[in-house]
VOGU-3710 file (C-alpha; in Angstrom, 3 decimals, decimal comma):
1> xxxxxxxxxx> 22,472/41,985/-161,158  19,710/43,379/-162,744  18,301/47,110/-161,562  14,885/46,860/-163,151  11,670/45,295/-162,662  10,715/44,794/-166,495  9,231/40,965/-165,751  6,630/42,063/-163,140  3,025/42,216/-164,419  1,669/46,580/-165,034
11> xxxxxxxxxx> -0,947/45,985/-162,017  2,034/44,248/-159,256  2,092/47,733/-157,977  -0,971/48,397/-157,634  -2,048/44,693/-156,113  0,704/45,654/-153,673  -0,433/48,486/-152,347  -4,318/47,337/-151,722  -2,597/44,546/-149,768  -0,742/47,221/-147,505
21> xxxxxxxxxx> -3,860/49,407/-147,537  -6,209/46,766/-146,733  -3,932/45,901/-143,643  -3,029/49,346/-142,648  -6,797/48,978/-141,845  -6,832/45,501/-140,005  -3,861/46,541/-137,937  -6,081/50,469/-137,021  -9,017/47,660/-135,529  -6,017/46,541/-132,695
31> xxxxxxxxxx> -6,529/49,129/-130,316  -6,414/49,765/-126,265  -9,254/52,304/-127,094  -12,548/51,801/-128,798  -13,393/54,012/-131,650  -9,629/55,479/-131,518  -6,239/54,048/-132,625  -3,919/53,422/-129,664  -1,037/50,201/-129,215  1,504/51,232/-126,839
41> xxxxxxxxxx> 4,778/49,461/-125,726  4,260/45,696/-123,988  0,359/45,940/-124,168  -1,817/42,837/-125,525  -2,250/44,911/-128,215  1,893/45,097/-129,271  1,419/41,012/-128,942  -1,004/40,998/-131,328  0,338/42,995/-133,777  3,811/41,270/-133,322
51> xxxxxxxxxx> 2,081/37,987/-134,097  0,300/39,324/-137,156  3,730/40,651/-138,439  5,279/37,720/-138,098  2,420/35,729/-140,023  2,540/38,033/-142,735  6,383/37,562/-142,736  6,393/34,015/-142,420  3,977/34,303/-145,972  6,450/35,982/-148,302
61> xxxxxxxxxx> 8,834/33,332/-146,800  10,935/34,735/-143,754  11,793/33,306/-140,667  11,050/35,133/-138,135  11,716/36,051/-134,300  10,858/38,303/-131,945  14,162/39,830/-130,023  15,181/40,557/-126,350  13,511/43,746/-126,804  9,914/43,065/-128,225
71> xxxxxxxxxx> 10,737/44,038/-131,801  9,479/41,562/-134,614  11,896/40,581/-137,153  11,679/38,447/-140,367  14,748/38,007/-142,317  15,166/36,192/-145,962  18,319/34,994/-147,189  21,910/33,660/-145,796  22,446/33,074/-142,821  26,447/34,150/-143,262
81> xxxxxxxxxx> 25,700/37,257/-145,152  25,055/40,535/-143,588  21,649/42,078/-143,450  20,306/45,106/-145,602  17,496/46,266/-142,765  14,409/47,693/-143,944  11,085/48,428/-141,723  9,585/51,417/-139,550  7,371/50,869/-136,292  3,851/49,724/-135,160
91> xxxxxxxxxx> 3,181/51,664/-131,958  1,178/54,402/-132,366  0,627/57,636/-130,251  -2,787/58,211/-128,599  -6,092/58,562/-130,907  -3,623/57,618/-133,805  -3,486/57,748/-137,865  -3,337/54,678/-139,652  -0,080/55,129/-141,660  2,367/56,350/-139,362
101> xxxxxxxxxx> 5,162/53,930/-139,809  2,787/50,999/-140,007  2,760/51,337/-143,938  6,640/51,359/-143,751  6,614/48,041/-142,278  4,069/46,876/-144,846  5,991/48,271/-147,847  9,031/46,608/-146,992  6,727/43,132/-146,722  5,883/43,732/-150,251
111> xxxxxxxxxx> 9,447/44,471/-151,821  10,802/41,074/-150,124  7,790/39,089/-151,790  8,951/40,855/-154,837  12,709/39,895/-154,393  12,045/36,723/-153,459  12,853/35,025/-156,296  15,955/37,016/-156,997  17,109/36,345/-152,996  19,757/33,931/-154,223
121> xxxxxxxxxx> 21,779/36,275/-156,176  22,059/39,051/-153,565  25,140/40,006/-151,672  23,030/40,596/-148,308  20,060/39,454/-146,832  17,015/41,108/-146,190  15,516/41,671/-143,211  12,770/43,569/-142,102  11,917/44,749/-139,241  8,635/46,014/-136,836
131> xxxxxxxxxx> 9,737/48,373/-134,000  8,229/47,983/-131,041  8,378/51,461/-129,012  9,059/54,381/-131,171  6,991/56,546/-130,319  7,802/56,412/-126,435  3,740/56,840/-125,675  3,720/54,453/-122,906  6,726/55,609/-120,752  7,849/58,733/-121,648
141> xxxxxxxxxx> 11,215/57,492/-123,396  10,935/57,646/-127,394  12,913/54,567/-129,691  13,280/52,015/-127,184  13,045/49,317/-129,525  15,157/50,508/-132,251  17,590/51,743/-129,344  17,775/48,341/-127,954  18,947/47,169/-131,810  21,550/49,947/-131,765
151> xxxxxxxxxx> 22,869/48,739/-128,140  22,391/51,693/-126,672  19,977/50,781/-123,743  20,493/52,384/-120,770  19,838/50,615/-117,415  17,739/53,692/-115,788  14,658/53,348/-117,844  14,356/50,081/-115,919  12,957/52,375/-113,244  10,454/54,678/-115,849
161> xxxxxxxxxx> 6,636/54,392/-115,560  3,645/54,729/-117,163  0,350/56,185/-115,987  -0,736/53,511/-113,566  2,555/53,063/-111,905  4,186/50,081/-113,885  7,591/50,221/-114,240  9,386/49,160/-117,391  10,896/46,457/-116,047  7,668/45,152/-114,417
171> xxxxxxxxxx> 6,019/45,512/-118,065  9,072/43,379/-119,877  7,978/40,811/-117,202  4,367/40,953/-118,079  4,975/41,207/-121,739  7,547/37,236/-121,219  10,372/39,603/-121,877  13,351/38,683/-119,720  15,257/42,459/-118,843  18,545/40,723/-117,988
181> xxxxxxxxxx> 18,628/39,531/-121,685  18,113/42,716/-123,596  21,781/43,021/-124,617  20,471/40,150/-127,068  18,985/42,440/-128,903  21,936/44,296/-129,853  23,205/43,918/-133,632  26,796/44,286/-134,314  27,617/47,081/-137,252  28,963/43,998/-139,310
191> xxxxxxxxxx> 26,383/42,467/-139,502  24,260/44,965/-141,264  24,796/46,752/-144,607  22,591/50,072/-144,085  18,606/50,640/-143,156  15,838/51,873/-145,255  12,741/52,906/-143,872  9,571/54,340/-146,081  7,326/56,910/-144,320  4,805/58,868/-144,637
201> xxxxxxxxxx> 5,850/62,422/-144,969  4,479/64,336/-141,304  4,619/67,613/-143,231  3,149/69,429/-146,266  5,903/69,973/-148,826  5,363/66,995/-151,028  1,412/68,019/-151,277  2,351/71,127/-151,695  4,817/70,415/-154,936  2,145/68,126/-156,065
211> xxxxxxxxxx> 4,861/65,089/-155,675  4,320/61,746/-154,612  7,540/60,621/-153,201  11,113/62,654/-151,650  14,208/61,417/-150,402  15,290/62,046/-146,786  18,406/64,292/-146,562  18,516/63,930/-142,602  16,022/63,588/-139,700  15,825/66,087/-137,171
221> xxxxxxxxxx> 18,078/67,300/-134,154  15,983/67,355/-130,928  15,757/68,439/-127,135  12,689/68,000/-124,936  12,784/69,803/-121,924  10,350/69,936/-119,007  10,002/73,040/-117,167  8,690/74,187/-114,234  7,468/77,787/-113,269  6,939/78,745/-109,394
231> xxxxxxxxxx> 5,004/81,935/-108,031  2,787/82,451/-105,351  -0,790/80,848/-105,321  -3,306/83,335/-103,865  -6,780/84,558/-103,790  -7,862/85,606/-107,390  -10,406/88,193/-106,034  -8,262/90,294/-103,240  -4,751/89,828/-104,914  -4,496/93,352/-106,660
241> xxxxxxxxxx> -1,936/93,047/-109,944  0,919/94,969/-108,683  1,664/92,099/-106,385  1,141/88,891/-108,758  3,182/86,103/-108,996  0,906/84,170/-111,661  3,164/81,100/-112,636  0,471/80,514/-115,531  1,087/84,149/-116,965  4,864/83,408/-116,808
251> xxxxxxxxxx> 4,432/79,868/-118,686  2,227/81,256/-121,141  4,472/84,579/-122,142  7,252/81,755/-122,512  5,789/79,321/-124,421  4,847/82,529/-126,915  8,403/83,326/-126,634  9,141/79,937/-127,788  7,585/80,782/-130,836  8,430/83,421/-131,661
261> xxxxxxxxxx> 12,463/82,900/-131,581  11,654/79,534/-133,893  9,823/81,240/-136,297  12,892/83,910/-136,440  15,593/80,973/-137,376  15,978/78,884/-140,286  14,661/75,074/-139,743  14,201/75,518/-136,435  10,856/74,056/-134,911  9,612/74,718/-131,462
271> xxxxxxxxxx> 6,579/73,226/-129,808  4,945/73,941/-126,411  2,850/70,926/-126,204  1,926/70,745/-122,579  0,958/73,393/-120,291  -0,827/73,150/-116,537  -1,443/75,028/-114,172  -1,795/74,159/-110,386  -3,145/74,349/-107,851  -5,998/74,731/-110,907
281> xxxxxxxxxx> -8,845/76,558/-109,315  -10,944/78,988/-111,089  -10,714/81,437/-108,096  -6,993/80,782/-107,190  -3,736/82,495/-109,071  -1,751/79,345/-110,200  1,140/79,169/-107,995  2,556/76,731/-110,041  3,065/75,985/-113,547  4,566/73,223/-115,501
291> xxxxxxxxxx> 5,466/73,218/-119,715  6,996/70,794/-122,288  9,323/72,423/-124,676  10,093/70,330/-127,693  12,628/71,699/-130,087  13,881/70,553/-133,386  16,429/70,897/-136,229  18,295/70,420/-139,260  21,392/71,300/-137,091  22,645/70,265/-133,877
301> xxxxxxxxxx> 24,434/73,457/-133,564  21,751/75,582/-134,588  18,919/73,598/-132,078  21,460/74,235/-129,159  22,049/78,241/-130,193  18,259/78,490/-130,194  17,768/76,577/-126,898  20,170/79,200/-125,740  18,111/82,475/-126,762  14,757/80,522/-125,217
311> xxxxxxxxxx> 16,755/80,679/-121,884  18,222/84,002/-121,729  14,299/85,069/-122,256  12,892/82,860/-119,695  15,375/84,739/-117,537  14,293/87,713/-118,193  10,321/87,098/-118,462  10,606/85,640/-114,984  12,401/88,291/-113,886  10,082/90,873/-114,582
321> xxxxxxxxxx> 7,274/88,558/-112,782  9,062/87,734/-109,964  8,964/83,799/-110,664  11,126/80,680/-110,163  11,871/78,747/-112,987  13,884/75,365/-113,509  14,357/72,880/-116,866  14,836/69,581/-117,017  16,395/68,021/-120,313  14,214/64,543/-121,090
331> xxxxxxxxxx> 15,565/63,863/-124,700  18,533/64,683/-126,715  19,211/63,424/-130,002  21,898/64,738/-132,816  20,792/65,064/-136,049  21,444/62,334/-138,598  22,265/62,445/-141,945  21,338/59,903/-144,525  24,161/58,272/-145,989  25,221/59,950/-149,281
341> xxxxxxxxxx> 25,133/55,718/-151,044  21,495/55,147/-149,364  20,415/58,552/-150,633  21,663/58,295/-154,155  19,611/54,885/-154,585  16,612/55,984/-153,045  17,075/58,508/-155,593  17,556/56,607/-158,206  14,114/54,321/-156,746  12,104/57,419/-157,272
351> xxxxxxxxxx> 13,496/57,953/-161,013  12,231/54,987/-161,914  8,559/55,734/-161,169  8,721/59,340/-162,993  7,918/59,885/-166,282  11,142/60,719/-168,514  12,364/63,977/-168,408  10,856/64,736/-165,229  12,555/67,011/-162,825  14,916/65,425/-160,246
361> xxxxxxxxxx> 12,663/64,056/-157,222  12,882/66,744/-153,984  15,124/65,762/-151,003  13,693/66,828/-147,823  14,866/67,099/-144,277  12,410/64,920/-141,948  11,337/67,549/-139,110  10,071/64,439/-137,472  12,013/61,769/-135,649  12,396/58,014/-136,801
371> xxxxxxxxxx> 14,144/55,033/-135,198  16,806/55,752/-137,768  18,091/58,153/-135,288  19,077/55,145/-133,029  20,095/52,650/-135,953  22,218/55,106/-137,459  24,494/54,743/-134,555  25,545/51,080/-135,882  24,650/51,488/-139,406  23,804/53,953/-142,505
381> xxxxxxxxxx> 20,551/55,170/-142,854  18,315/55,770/-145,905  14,464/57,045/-145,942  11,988/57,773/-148,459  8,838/60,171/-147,824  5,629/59,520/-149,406  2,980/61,843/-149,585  0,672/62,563/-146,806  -2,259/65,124/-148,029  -2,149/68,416/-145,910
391> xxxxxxxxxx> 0,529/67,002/-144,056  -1,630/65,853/-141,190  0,063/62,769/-139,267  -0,357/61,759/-135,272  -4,134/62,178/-135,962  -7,166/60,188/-137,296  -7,220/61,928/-140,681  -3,819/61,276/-141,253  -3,621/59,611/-145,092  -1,774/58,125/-148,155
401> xxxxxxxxxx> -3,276/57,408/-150,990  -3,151/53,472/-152,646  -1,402/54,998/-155,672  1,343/57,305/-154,091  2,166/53,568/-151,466  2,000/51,669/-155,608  4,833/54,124/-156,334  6,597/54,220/-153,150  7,004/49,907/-153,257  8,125/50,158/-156,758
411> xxxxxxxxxx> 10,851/53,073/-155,484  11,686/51,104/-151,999  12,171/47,582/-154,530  14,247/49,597/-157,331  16,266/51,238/-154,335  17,146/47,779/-153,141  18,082/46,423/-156,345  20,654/49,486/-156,845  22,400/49,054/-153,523  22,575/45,205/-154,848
421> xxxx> 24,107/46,270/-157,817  26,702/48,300/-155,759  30,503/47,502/-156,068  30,762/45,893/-152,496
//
């Protein structure tokens, strides 16, 4: 089988990528929020996007479906061969970029209507697929869609809710999902042959070396925790110091603690991203205080040991203030590592868009989780980072430029071609 792309036209790349740009920005005008970016799990605005994946499938000749779960999937090729998965997700978190795994999805539109022609020859299908809930915006719970593909759905986020009260079982409902079925959406380990997923890098190294495109080594360890701080809620005016209990004072002395221990370790990451205080009066001390904690890592082992240290100081910061504390654990996910095969082509992707002679492309641990942390439960995992300027992702100035997503097709198509070429 061949490994290059010598017959395609100079410009294919480059006709690609307006494509994906141009619908990067027709998928940013479906939103729950005017003037912002926002599609969250089971919403009209999920449907619509589902059905405008599954056009754009159906055009570079898929079929298509959309599984128990709410994920759209288009797949080309035989029906008796197993799949090589390729895709990234279309929910987006609150007041959103435009990029954030959307132009994943888009690339891997573009390297099937590439392949196309070649489909016949191939010794696994393609398929590509649109997640429907990574980011876990809606209900609290991140990768339900990809977890549903990776049969690991767990009947008690039947019971979660979002903001207004609707349970996720009531919004499956809503949505024409049916819950009993969502072991349908399940995919066996032999009937895939690995994942690839493009992304946008959420970091600054790559603009920083002045590259265009990485491979992914692994994606991130992580714990979320929710904490909660108790004191004593009294007047702010007649309650000298000496006899405090200011939850709020506790929270915030932790959550600098927080960062402080991260920045001491090694690829550690630690984020306090919510903090409030209660009963929130100007003229009251909070009584009450509640905190996210979100830590993350190259390492399970080293995430846990650091977790660890953050609790031996809460101990002792409460201590001294004579407060209450409690954690709850909301997410836990081991690190995974990209398969050593899925890496090595991705690799060899990127070497095919570099100049010769040109150092080895950089290989960079994703501090940022993906729904390849679920699928790599049933299958191996590959990823490729493209350049995001400053590094600035879950926000409106979040970018890619139309050359660096030219280069990153050509990679994700090459990549493909080399696992083809692969001694089964």
């Amino acid at each position: 089988m061949p490994t290059r792309l010598h017959d395609l036209a100079p410009d294919h790349f480059e006709v690609a990528s307006r494509r994906v740009m141009a619908r990067c920005e027709e998928l940013a005008r479906v939103t729950a929020t005017p003037g912002e970016i926002e599609r969250v799990y089971l919403s009209p605005e999920h449907a619509r996007v589902n059905r405008l994946a599954a056009e754009w499938m159906r055009e570079v000749g898929m079929t298509t479906r959309q599984d128990a779960a709410g994920n759209q999937v288009g797949r080309l090729g035989g029906a008796d061969l197993p799949a090589l998965m390729i895709g990234s997700h279309l929910d987006t978190v609150p007041d959103a970029g435009r990029f954030d795994g959307i132009v994943g999805v888009l690339m891997a539109l573009e390297v099937v209507r590439i392949l196309r022609p070649r489909i016949d020859a191939f010794p696994f299908a393609i398929e590509v697929v649109a997640f429907s809930d990574e980011e876990g915006t809606r209900f609290g719970k991140a990768l339900l869609g990809s977890s549903a593909v990776a049969g690991s759905w767990n009947d008690e986020w039947w019971t979660l809710e979002d903001a207004d009260g609707t349970t996720l079982r009531q919004a499956f409902l809503e949505f024409g999902l049916d819950p009993g079925r969502i072991g349908e959406a399940a995919r066996r380990p032999d009937e895939l042959v690995g994942y690839l997923e493009a992304h946008i890098e959420q970091g600054p190294e790559l603009d920083r070396r002045g590259e265009s495109l990485a491979v992914v080594s692994s994606i991130a360890s992580a714990r979320r925790f929710q904490l909660s701080i108790e004191g004593e809620a009294r007047h702010a005016g007649g309650t000298p110091y000496d006899v405090r209990h200011d939850a709020l004072l506790g929270a915030s002395e932790a959550a600098l603690a927080v960062e402080r221990i991260c920045r001491a370790e090694h690829h550690i990451i630690g984020t306090v991203g919510q903090l409030e205080a209660f009963p929130g009066a100007v003229n009251i001390i909070p009584g009450e205080a509640r905190m996210s904690v979100d830590l993350r890592g190259e390492f399970d082992g080293a995430r846990d040991r650091v977790w660890d240290e953050i609790e031996r100081e809460l101990y002792a910061i409460m201590g001294r203030r004579g407060l209450r504390w409690r954690a709850h654990e909301i997410h836990n996910a081991p690190a995974v590592l990209c398969a050593p095969l899925l890496q090595d082509v991705v690799r060899q992707g990127i070497v095919s868009t570099l100049p010769r002679g040109a150092d080895a492309p950089a290989s960079i641990f994703s501090r940022a989780g993906h729904d390849g942390m679920a699928i790599g439960a049933i299958t191996d995992v590959g990823m490729l980072f493209l350049r995001n300027p400053d590094g600035i992702s879950h926000h409106p100035d979040e970018s890619v430029s139309a050359g660096d997503v030219a280069l990153g097709i050509r990679a994700l198509t090459e990549s493909v071609l080399h696992l083809a070429a692969e001694p089964a």
